[in-house]
C-alpha positions as CSV (number, residue, x, y, z in Angstrom):
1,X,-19.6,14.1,-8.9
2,X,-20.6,12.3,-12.0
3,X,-22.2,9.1,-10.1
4,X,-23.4,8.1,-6.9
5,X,-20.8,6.7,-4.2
6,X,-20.8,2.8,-4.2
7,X,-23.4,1.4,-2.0
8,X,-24.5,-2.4,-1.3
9,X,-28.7,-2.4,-1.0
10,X,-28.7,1.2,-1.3
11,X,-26.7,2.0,1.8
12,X,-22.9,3.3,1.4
13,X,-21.2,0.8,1.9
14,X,-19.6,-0.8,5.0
15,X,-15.8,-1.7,5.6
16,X,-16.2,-3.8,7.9
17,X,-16.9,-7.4,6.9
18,X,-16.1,-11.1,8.5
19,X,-15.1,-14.2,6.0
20,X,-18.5,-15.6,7.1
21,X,-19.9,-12.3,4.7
22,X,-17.5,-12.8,2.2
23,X,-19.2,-12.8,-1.6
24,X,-15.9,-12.7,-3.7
25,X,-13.4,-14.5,-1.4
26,X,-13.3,-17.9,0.7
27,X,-10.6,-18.1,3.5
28,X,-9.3,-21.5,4.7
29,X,-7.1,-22.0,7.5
30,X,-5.3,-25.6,7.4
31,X,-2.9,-25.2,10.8
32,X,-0.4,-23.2,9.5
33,X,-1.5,-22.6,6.4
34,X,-3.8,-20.1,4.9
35,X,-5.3,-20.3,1.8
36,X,-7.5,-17.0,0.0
37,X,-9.1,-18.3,-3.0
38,X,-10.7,-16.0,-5.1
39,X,-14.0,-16.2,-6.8
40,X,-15.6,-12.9,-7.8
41,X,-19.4,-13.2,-7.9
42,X,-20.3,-11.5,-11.3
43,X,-23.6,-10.2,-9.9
44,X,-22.1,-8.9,-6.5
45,X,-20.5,-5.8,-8.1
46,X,-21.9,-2.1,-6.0
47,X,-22.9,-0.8,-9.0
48,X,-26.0,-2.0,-10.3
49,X,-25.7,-3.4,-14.4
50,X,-22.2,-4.1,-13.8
51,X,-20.4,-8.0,-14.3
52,X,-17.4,-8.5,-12.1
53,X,-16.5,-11.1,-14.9
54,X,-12.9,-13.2,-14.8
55,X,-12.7,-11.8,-11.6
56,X,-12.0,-8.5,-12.0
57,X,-12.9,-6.4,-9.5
58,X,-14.8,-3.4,-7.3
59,X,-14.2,-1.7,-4.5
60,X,-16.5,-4.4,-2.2
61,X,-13.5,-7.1,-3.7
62,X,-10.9,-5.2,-1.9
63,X,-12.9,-4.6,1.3
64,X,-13.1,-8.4,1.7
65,X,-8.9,-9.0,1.5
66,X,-8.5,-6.2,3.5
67,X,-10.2,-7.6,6.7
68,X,-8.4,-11.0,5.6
69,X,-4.8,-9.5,5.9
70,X,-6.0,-7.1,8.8
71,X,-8.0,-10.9,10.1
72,X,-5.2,-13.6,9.2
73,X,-2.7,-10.7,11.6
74,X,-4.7,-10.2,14.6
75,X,-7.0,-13.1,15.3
76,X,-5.0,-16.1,13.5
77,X,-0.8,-15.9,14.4
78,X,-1.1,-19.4,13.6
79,X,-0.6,-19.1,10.3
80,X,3.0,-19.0,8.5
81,X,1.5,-18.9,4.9
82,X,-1.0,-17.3,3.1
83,X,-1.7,-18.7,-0.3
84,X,-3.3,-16.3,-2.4
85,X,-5.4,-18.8,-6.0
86,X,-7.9,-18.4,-7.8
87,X,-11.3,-20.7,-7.5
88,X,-12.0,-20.0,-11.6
89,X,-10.1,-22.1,-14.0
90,X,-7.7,-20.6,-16.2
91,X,-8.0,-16.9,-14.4
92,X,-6.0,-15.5,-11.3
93,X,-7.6,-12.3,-11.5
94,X,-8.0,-9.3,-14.8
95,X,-7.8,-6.9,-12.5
96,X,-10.1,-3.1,-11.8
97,X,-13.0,-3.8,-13.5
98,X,-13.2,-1.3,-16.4
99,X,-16.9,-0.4,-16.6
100,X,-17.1,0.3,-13.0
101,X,-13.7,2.7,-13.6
102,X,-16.4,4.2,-16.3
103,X,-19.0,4.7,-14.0
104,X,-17.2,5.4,-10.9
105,X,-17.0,8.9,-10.1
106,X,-13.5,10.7,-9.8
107,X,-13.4,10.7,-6.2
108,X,-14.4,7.0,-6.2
109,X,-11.7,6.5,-8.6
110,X,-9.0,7.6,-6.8
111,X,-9.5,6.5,-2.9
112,X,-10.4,2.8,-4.8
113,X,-7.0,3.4,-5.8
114,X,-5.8,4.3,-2.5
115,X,-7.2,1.7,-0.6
116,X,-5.8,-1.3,-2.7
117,X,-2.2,0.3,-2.6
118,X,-3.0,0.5,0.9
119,X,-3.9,-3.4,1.4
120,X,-1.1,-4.3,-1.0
121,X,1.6,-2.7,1.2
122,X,0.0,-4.5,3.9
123,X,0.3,-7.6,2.2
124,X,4.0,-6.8,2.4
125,X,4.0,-5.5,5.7
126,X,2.2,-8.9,6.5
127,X,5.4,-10.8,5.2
128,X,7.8,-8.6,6.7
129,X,6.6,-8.1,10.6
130,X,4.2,-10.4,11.2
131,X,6.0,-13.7,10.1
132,X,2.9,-14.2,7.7
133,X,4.7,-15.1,4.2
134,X,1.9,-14.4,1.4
135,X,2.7,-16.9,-2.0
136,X,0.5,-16.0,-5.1
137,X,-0.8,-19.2,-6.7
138,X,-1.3,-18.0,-10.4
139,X,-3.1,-21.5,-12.2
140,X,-3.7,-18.9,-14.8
141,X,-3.7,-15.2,-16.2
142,X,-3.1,-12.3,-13.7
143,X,-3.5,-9.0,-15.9
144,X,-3.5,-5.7,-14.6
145,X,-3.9,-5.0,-10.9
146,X,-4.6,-8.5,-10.8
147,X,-0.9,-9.2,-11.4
148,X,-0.5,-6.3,-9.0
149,X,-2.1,-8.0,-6.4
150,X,0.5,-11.0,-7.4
151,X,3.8,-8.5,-7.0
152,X,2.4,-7.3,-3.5
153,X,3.3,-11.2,-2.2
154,X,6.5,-12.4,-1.2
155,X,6.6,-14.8,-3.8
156,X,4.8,-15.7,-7.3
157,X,4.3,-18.9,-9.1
158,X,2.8,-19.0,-12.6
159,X,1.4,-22.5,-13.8
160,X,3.5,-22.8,-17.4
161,X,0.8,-24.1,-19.6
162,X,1.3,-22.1,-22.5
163,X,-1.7,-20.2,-22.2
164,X,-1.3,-18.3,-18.7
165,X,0.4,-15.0,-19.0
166,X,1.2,-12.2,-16.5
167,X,0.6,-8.4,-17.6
168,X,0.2,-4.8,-16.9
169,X,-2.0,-3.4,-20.0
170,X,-3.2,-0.3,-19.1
171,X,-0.9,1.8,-20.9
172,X,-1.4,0.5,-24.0
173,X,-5.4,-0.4,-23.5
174,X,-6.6,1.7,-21.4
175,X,-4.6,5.4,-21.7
176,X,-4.1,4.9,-17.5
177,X,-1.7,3.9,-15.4
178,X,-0.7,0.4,-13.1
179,X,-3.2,2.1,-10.2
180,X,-1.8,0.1,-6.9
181,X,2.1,0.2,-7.5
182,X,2.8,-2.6,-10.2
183,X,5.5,0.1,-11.6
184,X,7.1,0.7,-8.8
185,X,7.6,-2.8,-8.3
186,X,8.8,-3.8,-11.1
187,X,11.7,-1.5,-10.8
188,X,12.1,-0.8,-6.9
189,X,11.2,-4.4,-5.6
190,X,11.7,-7.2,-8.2
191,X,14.8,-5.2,-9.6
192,X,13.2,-5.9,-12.9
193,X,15.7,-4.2,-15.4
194,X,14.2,-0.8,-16.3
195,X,14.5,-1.4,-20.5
196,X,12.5,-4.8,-19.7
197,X,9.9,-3.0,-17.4
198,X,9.2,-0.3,-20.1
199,X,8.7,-3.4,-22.7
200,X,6.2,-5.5,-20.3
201,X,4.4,-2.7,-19.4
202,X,3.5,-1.7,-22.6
203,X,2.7,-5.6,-24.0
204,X,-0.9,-6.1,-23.9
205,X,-0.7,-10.3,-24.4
206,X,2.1,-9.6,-21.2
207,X,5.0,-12.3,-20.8
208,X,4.1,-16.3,-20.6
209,X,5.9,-18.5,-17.6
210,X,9.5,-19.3,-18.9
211,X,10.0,-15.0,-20.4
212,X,7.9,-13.9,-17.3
213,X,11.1,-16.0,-15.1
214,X,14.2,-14.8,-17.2
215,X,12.8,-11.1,-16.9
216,X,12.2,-11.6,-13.0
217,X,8.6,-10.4,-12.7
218,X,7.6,-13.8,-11.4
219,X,9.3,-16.3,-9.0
220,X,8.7,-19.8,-9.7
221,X,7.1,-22.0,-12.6
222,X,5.7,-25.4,-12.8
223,X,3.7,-27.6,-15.6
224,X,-0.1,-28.1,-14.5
225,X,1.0,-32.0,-13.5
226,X,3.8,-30.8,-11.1
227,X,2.6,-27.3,-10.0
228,X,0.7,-28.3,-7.0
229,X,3.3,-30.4,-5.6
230,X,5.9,-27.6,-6.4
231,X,4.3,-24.9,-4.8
232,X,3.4,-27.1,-1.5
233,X,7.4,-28.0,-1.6
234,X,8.2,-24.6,-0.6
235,X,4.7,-23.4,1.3
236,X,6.1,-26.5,3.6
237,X,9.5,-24.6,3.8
238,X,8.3,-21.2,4.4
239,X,6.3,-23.1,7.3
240,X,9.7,-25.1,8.6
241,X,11.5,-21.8,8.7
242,X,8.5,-19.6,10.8
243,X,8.8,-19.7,14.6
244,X,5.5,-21.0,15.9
245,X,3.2,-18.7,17.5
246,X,2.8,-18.5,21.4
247,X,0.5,-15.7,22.1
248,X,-3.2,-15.5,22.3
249,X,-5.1,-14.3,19.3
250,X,-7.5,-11.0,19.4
251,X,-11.2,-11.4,19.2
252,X,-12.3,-9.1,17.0
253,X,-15.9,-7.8,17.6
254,X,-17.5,-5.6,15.2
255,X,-17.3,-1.8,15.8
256,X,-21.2,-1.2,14.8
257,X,-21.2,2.7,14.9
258,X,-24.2,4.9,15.3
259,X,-24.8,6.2,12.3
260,X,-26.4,9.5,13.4
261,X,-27.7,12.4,11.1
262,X,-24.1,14.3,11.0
263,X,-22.5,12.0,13.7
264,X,-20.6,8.5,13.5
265,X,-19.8,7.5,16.9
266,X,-18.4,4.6,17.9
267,X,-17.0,3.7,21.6
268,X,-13.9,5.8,21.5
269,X,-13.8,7.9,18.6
270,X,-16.6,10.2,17.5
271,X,-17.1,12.5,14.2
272,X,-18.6,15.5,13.8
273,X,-20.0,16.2,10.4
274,X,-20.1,19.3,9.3
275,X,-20.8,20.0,5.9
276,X,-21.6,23.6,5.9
277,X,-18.0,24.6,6.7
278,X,-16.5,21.4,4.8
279,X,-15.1,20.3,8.7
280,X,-14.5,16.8,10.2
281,X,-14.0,17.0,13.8
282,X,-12.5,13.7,15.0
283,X,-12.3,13.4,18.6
284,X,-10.2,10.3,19.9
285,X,-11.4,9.6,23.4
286,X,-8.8,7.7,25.8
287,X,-9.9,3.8,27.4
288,X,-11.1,4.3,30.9
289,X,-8.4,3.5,33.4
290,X,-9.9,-0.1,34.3
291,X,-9.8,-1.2,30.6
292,X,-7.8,-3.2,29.4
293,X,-5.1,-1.4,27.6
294,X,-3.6,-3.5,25.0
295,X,-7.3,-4.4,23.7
296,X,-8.2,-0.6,24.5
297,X,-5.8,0.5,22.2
298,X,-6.7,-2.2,19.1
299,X,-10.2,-1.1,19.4
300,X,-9.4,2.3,19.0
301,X,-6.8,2.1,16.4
302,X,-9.4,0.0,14.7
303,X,-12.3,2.3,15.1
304,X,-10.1,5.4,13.7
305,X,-9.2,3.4,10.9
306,X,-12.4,2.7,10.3
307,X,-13.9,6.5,10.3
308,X,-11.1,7.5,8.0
309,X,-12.3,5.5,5.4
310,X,-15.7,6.6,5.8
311,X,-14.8,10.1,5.5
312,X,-13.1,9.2,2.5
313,X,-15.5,7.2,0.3
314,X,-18.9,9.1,2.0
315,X,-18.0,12.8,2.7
316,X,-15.2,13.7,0.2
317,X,-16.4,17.4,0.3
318,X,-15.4,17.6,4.1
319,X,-12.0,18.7,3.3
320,X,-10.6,19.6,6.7
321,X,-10.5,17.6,9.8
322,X,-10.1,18.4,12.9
323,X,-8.3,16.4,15.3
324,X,-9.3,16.2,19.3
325,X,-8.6,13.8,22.2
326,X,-10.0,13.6,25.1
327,X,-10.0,11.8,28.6
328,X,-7.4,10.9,31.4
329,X,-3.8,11.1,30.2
330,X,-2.9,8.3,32.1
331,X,-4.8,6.0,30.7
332,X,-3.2,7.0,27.5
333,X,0.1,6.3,29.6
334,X,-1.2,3.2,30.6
335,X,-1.9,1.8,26.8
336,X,1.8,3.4,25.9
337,X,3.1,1.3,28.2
338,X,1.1,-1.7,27.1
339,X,1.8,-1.4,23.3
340,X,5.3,-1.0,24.0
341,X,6.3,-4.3,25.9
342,X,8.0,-7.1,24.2
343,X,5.7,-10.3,22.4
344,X,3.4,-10.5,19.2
345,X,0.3,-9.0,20.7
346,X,1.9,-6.0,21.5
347,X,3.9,-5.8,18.5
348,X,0.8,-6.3,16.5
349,X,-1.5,-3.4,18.1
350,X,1.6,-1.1,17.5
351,X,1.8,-2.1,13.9
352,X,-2.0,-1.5,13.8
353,X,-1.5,2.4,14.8
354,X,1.7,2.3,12.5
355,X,-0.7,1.8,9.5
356,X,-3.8,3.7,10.7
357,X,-1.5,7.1,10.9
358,X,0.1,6.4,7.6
359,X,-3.7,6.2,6.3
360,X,-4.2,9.2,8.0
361,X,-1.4,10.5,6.3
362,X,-1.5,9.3,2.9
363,X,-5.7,10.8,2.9
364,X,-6.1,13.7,0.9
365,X,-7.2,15.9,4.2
366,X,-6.0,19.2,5.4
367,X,-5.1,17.9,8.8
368,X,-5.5,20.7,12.0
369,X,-4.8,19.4,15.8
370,X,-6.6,21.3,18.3
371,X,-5.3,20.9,21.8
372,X,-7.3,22.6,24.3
373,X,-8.7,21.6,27.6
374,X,-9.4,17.7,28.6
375,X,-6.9,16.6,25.7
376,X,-4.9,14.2,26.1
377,X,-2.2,14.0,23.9
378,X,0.6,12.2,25.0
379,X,2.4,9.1,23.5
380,X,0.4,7.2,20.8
381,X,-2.3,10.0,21.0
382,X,0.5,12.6,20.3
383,X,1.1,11.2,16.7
384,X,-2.3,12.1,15.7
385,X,-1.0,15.9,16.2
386,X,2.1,15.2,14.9
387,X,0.4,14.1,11.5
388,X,-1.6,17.2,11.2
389,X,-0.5,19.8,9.2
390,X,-0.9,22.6,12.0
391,X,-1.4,22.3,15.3
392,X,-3.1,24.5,17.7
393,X,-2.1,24.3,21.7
394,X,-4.2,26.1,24.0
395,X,-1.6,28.6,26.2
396,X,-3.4,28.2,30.1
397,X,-2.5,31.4,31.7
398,X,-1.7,31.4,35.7
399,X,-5.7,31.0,37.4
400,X,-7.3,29.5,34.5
401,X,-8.9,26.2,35.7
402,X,-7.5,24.7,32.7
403,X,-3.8,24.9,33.5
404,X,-2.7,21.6,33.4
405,X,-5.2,20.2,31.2
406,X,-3.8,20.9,27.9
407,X,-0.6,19.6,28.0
408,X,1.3,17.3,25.4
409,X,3.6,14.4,26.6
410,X,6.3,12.7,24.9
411,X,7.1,9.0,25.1
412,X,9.2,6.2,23.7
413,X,6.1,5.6,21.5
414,X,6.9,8.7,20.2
415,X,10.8,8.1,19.9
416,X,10.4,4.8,17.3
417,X,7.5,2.9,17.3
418,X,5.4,4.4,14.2
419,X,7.5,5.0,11.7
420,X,6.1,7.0,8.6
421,X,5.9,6.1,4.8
422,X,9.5,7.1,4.5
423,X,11.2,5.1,7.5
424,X,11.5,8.2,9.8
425,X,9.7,9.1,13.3
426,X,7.6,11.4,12.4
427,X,10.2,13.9,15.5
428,X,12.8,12.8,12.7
429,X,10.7,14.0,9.8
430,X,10.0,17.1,11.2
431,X,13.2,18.2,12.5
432,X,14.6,16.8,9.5
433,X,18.3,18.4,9.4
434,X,18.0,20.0,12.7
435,X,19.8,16.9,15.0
436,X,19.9,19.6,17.6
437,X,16.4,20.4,17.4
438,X,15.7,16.8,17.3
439,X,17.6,16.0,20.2
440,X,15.9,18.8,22.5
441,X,12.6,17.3,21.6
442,X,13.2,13.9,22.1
443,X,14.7,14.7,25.6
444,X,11.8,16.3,26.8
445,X,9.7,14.3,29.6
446,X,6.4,15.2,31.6
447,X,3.5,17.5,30.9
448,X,4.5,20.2,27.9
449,X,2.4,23.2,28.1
450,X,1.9,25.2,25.0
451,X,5.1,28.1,25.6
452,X,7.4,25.0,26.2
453,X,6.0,22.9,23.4
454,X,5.8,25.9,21.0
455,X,9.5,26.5,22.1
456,X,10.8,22.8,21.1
457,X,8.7,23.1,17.8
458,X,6.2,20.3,19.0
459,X,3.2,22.8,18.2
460,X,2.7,25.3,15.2
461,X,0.6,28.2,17.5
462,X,-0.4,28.7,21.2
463,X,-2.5,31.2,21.3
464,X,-3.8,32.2,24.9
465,X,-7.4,31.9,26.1
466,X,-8.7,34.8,24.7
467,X,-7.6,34.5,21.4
468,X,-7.4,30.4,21.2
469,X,-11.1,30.1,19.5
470,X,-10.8,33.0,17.4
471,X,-7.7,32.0,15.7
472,X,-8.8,28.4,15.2
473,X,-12.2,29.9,13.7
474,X,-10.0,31.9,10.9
475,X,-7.7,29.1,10.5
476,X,-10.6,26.6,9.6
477,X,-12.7,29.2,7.3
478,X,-9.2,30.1,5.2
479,X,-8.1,26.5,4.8
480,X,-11.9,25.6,3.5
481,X,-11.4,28.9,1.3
482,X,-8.7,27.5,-1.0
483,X,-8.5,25.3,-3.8
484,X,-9.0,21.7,-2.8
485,X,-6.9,20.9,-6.1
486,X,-3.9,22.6,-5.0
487,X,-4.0,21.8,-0.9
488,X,-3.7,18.0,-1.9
489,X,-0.7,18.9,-3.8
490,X,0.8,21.1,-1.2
491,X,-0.1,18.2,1.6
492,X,1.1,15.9,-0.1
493,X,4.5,17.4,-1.0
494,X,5.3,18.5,2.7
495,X,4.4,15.9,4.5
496,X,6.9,13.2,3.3
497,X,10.0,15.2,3.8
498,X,13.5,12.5,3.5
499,X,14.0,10.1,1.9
500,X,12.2,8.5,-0.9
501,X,10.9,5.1,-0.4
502,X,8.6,2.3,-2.5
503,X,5.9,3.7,-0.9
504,X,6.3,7.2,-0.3
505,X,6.4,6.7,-4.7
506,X,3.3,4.8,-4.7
507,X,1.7,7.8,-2.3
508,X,3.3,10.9,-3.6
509,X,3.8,10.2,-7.3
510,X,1.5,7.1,-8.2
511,X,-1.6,8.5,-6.2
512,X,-0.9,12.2,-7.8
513,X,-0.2,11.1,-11.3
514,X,-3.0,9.1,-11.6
515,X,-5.0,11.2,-10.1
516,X,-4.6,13.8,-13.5
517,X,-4.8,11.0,-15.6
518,X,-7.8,10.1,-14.4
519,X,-9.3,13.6,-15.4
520,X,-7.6,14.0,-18.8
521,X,-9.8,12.7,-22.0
522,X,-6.9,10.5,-22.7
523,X,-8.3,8.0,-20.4
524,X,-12.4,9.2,-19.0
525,X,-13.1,11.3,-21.9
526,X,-16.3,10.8,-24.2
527,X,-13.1,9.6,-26.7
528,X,-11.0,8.2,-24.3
529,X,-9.0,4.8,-23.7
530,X,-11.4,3.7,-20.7
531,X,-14.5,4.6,-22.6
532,X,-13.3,2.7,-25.8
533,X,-12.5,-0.1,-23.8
534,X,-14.3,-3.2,-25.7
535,X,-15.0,-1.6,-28.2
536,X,-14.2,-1.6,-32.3
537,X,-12.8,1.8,-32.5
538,X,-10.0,3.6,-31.5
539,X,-10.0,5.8,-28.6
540,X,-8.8,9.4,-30.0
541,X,-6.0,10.6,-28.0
542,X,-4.9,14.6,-27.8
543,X,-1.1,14.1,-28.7
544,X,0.7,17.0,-26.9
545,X,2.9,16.2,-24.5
546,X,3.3,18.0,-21.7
């Protein structure tokens, strides 16, 4: 590592934050209308020396509008519209901040990636399930993954002042890519035409209003005089059109986990550090049986999203986790049942899990699921084994006490309600051109023990109880023997089988690309674009092409 992880006061830092905590971002809610105003504090960046100026941005930026989309969701279904501005004159936002990218150790540099392409397509998924259309407001120049941020909304208006421009510069600048998607946009959402994409990708001053709305990579324009009044025109539309919201909010109370000497344990999910074997065990513990289940299962949802990102910014050399539940299976039945019934509260939990096992996913993890006894994988607990790259099922012989106790269950959580990056159930996914196969699996009700699960192809091994720990042992000291390099190639190549989507492109070519580029001296070499940013000379490419 060629810095220390991002911290705030010294302490890694937190991802869980309130608007009340906010440094970079104020949140208003006017009825139905939300407006995000951004206003980086220059001092507030996690690295010490650095200036978060025209607000550009650090990883502590894009903590904050994550708990605002995951916040505006959950605890305000009031709102219609989220309008995303700017609080500095004349600036929407320039994007990463480059001498944090400088400073900010490779591993830093690409889960910072991650996690904005990860709030971005939850922007979207904002605007698409939740009824929550998200408008970006640029009053002036959105450059890089500021503009990024913009092409994540539903909609973009640029103030046509003759000064305000939209861009994407890093190609040209900065010898790196768009990092949260703005490529795949272009092309695959805005339909820009790909001759034009190439062009404004590569135009450092970018593309003013009038250019910017011939060529499609913005919306709407409007002269400063009219531009308010425009925009609140079709904010007032957007509000006309959503239904109004009849539900209860969630309170959402903070998780506070016990931050233990090789332990993070919060109420229902607990991991295991163990940095001598490079192992995470995650155990998922089901809501007792008098808990309420639809609040139950946001709390654990949020909790395991939570701990993913930990183990992804604080212990990147822990490159296998382990995946356990444990508890009363129907309880788990119980929150199945909850999380599938019709209304917005239920719908939003379920969405909830949707993205937490798509995080889960898109981490690069090797991902084992060890069923044994006191699991309780069934339903919504079941797609944390279907994620995993193996999975091993405990076979309980006739006499053992734990006969019973380690069997999976389907259910209809299983049959549509989490679909993965590509559109598929992950059942789809993996019996991808097998219908039969498919069919026999998504049939199957009760208790599956491990010859009956290993039969339908719902478990990789079932070893019996005399070889169940030794074969688990070898499996976890072979996987921490190979390359790290080459597993999060491998993962990342099977685990999207089908077809291709915006986001399975962001994930499996954006994530990977950038991740080389990140490590050739093109870009973070001594000579490179990002080092030679701001300055008088040239950075000194290599000029082979590969």
């Amino acid at each position: 590592m060629t810095s220390p992880q991002a911290t705030t006061d010294g302490a890694p830092v937190s991802f869980e934050t309130a608007p009340d905590r906010y440094r970079h971002w104020s949140l208003r809610i006017d009825g139905r209308v939300a407006r995000l105003d951004l206003r980086v504090q220059e001092s507030g960046a996690l690295f010490d020396g650095i200036a978060l100026k025209l607000n550009s941005y650090d990883l502590g930026v894009d903590v904050e509008l994550r708990d605002a989309v995951q916040r505006l969701r959950l605890a305000h279904p009031e709102v219609a519209v989220v309008v995303v501005g700017s609080a500095l004159p004349d600036v929407f936002c320039a994007g990463a901040n480059i001498p944090m990218l400088v400073r900010a150790s490779h591993v830093l540099k690409v889960n910072f990636c991650k996690l904005t392409n990860e709030t971005r397509l939850e922007i979207e998924d904002a605007t698409r399930d939740a009824g929550q259309t998200w408008i970006a407001a640029l009053r002036g120049t959105a450059s890089g993954g500021g503009y990024e941020l913009a092409v994540a909304c539903e909609r973009i208006w640029l103030v046509d002042d003759r000064k305000a421009a939209v861009s994407l510069p890093e190609v040209p600048l900065l010898g790196v890519l768009p990092g949260t998607g703005g490529l795949t946009r272009l092309v695959d959402k805005r339909r820009v035409r790909r001759d034009r994409a190439d062009l404004f990708s590569t135009l450092v001053e970018g593309l003013r209003a009038p250019r910017a709305l011939e060529w499609g990579v913005i919306d709407a324009m409007a002269p400063p005089s009219r531009f308010d009044d425009a925009l609140g025109e079709e904010v007032a539309r957007f509000v006309a059109a959503a239904p109004e919201a009849t539900e209860p909010a969630f309170a959402l109370e903070p998780l506070a986990p016990a931050l233990e000497d090789g332990r993070i344990a919060y109420r229902h999910v607990v991991v295991s550090l163990a940095p001598e074997e490079r192992v995470a065990r995650i155990t998922v513990r089901a809501p007792a049986v008098a808990d309420d289940p639809l609040t139950s299962g946001l709390r654990i949802a949020r909790e395991l999203d939570d701990a993913i990102l930990r183990l992804r910014f604080h212990h990147a050399e822990l490159g296998l986790w382990l995946l356990r539940t444990e508890g009363d299976a129907a309880a788990v039945r119980a929150m199945d049942a909850a999380l599938l019934a019709p209304g917005r509260r239920a719908r939003e939990v379920r969405g909830l899990w949707r993205r937490t096992l798509k995080r889960l996913e898109n981490s690069a993890r090797s991902i084992f699921a060890v069923i044994d006894r006191g699991s309780c994988f069934v339903g919504t607990f079941l797609e944390l084994a279907l994620v995993a790259d193996r999975s091993f099922q405990l076979e309980a012989t006739d006499g053992d006490d734990a006969a019973g106790s380690v069997a999976i269950e389907l259910t209809d959580a299983n049959r549509g309600a989490y679909a993965m990056a590509n559109g598929l159930t992950r059942l789809e996914t993996r019996f991808l051109g097998d219908a039969a196969a498919l069919e026999r699996a998504r049939a199957a009700r009760g208790p599956i023990e491990a010859a009956e699960a290993l039969d339908l192809g719902l478990v990789t091994l079932a070893p019996d109880a005399l070889d169940f720990d030794d074969e688990v042992r070898v499996a976890i000291e072979e996987r921490a023997s190979f390359s790290p390099d080459a597993l999060t190639g491998m993962e990342a190549s099977l685990r999207f089988a089908g077809p291709e989507t915006l986001e399975t492109k962001i994930f499996g070519r954006l994530s990977a690309w950038q991740n080389w580029v990140f490590q050739r001296p093109n870009a973070t070499g001594p000579e490179g674009g990002l080092q030679r940013f701001g300055r008088p000379e040239r950075p000194k490419f290599d000029w082979r092409r590969t």
